[in-house]
N, C-alpha and C positions, 0 to 999 in steps of 0.2 A: 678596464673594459672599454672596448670600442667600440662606437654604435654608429649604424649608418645613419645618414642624412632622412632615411625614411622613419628608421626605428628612432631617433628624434623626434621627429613630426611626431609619431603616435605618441611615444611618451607626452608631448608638451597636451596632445585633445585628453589623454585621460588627463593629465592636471587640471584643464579647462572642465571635464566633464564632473570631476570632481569638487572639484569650485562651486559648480552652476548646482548640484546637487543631483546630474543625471545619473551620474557614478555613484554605487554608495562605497563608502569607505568605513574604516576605522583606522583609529590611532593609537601608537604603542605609544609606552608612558615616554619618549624621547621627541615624541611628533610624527613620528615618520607613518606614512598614509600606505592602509592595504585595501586595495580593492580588490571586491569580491561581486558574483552574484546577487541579482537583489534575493532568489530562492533559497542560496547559502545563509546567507542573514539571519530571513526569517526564518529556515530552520534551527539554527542556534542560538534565536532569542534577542538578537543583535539590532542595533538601530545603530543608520546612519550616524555618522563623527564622531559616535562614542570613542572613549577613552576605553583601550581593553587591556589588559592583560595578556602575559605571555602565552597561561595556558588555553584562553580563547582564543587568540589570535591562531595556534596551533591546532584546536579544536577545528576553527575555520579554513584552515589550511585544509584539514585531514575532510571535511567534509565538501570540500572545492574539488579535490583529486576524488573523490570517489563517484561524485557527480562526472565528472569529464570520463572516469575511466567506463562508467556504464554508459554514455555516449558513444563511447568508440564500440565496444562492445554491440549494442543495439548496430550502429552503423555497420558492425562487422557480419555479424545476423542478417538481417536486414539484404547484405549485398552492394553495400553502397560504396 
């Protein structure tokens, strides 16, 4: 995969933001860091750097898209 010089830049502020603890994240049992909303989270019970499993981590996925998709929706209503 090839990522531009910009899409860099961002990747490297969420590592920074995730770092600093602006970002919240979680980690699958390999390390590897997903960040999420902080309203995702707390909906799913979730705190900052935990170690999660697969099926949370997917739980957290599934409730990240369904947050965004009534965004667009509402924005779509809305007019915007």
């Amino acid at each position: 995969m090839n990522f531009t010089n910009e899409q860099i830049r961002m990747l490297a502020e969420a590592d920074r933001d995730m770092d600093s603890g602006k970002q919240p994240f979680v980690r699958d049992s390999t390390g590897f860091r997903f960040a999420f909303p902080p309203e995702v989270m707390q909906q799913c019970g979730v705190e900052s750097g935990q170690t999660a499993c697969e099926s949370v981590i997917i739980a957290l996925m599934q409730a990240n898209l369904a947050m965004v998709q009534s965004r667009i929706l509402l924005e779509k209503v809305s007019g915007r």
